[in-house]
N, C-alpha and C positions, 0 to 999 in steps of 0.2 A: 415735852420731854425735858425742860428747866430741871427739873427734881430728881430726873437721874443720873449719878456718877459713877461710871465705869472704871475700874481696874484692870492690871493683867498684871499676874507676874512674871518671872522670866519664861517660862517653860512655853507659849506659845504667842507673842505678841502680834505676828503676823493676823491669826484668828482673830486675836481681840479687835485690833484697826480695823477686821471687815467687817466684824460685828457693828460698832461705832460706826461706822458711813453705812452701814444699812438704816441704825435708828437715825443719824441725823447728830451724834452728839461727838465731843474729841473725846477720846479715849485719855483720861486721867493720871498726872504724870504718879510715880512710883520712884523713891529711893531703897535700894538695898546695900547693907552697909554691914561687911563682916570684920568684925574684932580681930585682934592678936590671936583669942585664946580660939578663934574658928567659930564664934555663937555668930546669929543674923542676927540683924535689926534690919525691922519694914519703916518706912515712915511712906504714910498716903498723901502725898502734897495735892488735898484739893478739900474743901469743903464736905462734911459728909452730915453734918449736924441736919437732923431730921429730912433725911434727901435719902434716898433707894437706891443704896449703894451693893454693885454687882462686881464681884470677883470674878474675873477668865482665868482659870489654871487645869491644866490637861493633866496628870500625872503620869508624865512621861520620864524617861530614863534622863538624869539621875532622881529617879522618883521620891526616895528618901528627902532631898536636897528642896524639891518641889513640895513637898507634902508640908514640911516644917515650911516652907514660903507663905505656904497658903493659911497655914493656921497662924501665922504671925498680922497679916493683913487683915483675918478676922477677928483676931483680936484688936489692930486697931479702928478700926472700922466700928467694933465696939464702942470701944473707950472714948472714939471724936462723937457718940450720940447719935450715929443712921437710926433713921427711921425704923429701917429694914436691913437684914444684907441675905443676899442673896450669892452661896456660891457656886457656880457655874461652871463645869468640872467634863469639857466633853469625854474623857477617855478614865475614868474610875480603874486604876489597875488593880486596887485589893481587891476587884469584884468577884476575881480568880480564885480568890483562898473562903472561902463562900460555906464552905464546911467541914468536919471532922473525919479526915477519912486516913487517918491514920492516930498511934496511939501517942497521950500529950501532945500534939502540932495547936498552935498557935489560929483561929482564925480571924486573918486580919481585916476582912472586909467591914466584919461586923465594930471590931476596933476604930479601926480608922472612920469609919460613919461616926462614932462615939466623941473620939476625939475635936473632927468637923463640929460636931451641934457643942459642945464645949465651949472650941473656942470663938464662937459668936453665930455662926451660921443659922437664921431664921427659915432656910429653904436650900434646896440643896435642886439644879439644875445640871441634870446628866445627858448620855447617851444611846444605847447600845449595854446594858451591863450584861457582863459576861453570865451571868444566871438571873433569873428574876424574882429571886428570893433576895438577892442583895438590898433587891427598893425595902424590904420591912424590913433591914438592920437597921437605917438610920431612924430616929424621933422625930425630926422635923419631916415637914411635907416635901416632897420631891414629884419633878416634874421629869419624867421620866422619856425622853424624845427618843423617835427614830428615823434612819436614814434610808428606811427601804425604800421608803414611795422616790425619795430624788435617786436612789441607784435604777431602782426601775425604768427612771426614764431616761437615762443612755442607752436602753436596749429598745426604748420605743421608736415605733417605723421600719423595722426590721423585720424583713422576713423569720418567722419564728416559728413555720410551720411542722418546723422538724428539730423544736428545742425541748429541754427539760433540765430545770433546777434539781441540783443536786447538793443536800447537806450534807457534809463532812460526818456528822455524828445524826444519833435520834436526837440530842437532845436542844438539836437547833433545828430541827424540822419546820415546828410552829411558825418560825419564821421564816423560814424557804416555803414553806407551803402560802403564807401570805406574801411573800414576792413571785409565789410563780401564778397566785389568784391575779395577780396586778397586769402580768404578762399573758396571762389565761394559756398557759403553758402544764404540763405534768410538773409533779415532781418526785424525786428518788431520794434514799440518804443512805450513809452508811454506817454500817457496825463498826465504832471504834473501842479498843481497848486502849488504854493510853496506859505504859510501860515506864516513864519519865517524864521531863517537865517537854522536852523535846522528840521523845521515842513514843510511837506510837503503833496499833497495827490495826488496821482494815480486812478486815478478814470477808466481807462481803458487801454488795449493794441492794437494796432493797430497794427495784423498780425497776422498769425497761429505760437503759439507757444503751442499749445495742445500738449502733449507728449513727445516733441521734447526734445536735451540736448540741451543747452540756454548760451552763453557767452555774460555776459551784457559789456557792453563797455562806460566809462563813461571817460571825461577828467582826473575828480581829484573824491578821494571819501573821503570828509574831517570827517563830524562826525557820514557818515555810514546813515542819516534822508530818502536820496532818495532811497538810497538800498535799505533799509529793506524796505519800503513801495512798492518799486520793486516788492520783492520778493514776498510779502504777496501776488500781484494782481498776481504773476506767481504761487504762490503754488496752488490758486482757480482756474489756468487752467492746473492744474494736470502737469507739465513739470517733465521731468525724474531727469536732473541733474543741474547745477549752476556752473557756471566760469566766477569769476569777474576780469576783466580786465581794467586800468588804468592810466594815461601817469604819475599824481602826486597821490601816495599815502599818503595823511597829516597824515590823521587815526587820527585825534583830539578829543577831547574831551571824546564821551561816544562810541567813536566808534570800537575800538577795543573791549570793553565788547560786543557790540550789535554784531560783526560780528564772534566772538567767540562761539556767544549764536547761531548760525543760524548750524542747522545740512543737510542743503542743499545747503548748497556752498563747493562744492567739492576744491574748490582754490581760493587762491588771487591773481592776478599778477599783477608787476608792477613795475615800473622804479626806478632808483636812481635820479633822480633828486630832489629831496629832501633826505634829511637823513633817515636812513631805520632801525640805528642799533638800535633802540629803540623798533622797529616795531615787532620782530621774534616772540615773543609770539605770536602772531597773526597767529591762526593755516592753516597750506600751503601755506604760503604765499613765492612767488618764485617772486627775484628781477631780472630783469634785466640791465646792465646798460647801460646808452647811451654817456657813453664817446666818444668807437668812431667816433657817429654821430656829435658831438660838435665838437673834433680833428678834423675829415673833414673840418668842416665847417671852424675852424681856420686858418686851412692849406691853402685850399681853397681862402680864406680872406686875407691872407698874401701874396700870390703868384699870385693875383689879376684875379684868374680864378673864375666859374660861381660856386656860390652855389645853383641854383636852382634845379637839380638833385635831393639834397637832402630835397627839398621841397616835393618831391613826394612821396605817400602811397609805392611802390616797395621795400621791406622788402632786403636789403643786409648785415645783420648780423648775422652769425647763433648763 
């Protein structure tokens, strides 16, 4: 692993360091240095000249702040000669703005991919994106991970004979129906209409979840709007218990009040690909992380074997 040098920029270093002690290598130091007039300057203090040089940056709040970070590092990373660079991006927020659904609106997913292969990016290492039309915005090839199989397995060993996965929407079904194949459990989802960026309304569930204990399974849970409307349509069909499950926990805005306030969510759970340590208040709530699935993929990436393995629901992290 000589030949590969790791970055992180500010928005999530904690991930990066566990990424780096998963491969075996230090995580590479990084200068950021801003001007009078408020521009950034990156400088990569490490060797990148024909070496497989990998960016950690989450796009997490202040995403704007982050986004410019990271296209500054792939530009140098350029300019010092890497081999390769590879940027590694657990949490893609533009993957949100995805399409045209109003008139003149901006879609930045597709932008932001644009601007990434621009400013140097050979490959582009994600997680979870919020649609999966996002993966054909960007040019370059992308290795598109997920975190069902290691969430699956904090519900493994557990009596589950009276569970059923329930997606917030249809159009995250595909993937609660592939974590509830992993649990060999049902699953339900529901009709959402979404009102605003945080109003939402559930007007029905599509499945038997009368009684049952109920693991809702949602991409990202930002300001908590889909949950709790969730929940309200799952309280009126009498369900026992509540296990909210997540590949990005944001938990923005009013949403750690709202899911603090909820006395039928027996747990939170959910990944480190964004930053967490802000999050604990947040009662039960159990992080997972997914460094090692990221290390693979690097490894993987480096030594120019198949990451698609790691494409697949099949949980191999206990």
């Amino acid at each position: 692993m000589s030949e590969i040098v790791v970055f992180s920029g500010s928005a999530h270093t904690e991930l990066a360091a566990e990424i780096c002690a998963e491969i075996g290598v230090e995580l590479a130091p990084t200068t950021l240095q801003r001007f009078s007039n408020d521009c950034m300057q990156v400088q990569l203090r490490a060797n990148c000249r024909q070496r497989d040089v990998f960016i950690v940056q989450p796009l997490v709040p202040p995403v704007q702040e982050h986004l410019m970070e990271l296209l500054l590092m792939l530009d140098a990373a350029r300019g010092a000669s890497a081999a390769s660079i590879t940027a590694v991006i657990p949490h893609y927020a533009y993957a949100r703005s995805d399409k045209k659904d109003a008139p003149r609106i901006s879609i930045g997913g597709r932008l932001v991919a644009d601007l990434i292969a621009t400013a140097g990016a050979d490959r582009v290492v994600t997680m979870a994106l919020h649609a999966p039309q996002v993966h054909g915005f960007f040019s370059v090839p992308v290795d598109h991970l997920s975190a069902i199989g290691d969430l699956a397995m904090h519900y493994r060993g557990r009596d589950l004979s009276n569970t059923v996965v329930v997606s917030p929407d249809l159009g995250n079904a595909k993937a609660a129906t592939a974590f509830a194949r992993l649990l060999d459990v049902p699953v339900a989802a529901g009709s959402k209409q979404r009102l605003a960026d945080d109003r939402v309304v559930i007007d029905m569930i599509v499945g038997d979840v009368d009684g049952k204990d109920v693991i809702v399974l949602d991409d990202e849970i930002a300001t908590g709007g889909s949950v709790v409307e969730l929940l309200e349509a799952l309280r009126s069909r009498h369900v026992r218990t509540v296990s909210l499950a997540c590949t990005h926990g944001l938990f923005t805005g009013p949403a750690i009040e709202r899911l603090s306030a909820r006395d039928d969510v027996t747990e939170v759970v959910t990944t480190n690909t964004v930053p967490q340590a802000g999050h604990y208040g947040l009662p039960h709530l159990e992080v997972r992380s997914v460094a090692p699935v990221f290390a693979e993929a690097i490894s993987r990436i480096h030594l120019g074997e198949s990451v698609s393995s790691l494409f697949s629901d099949v949980p191999t992290h206990g």
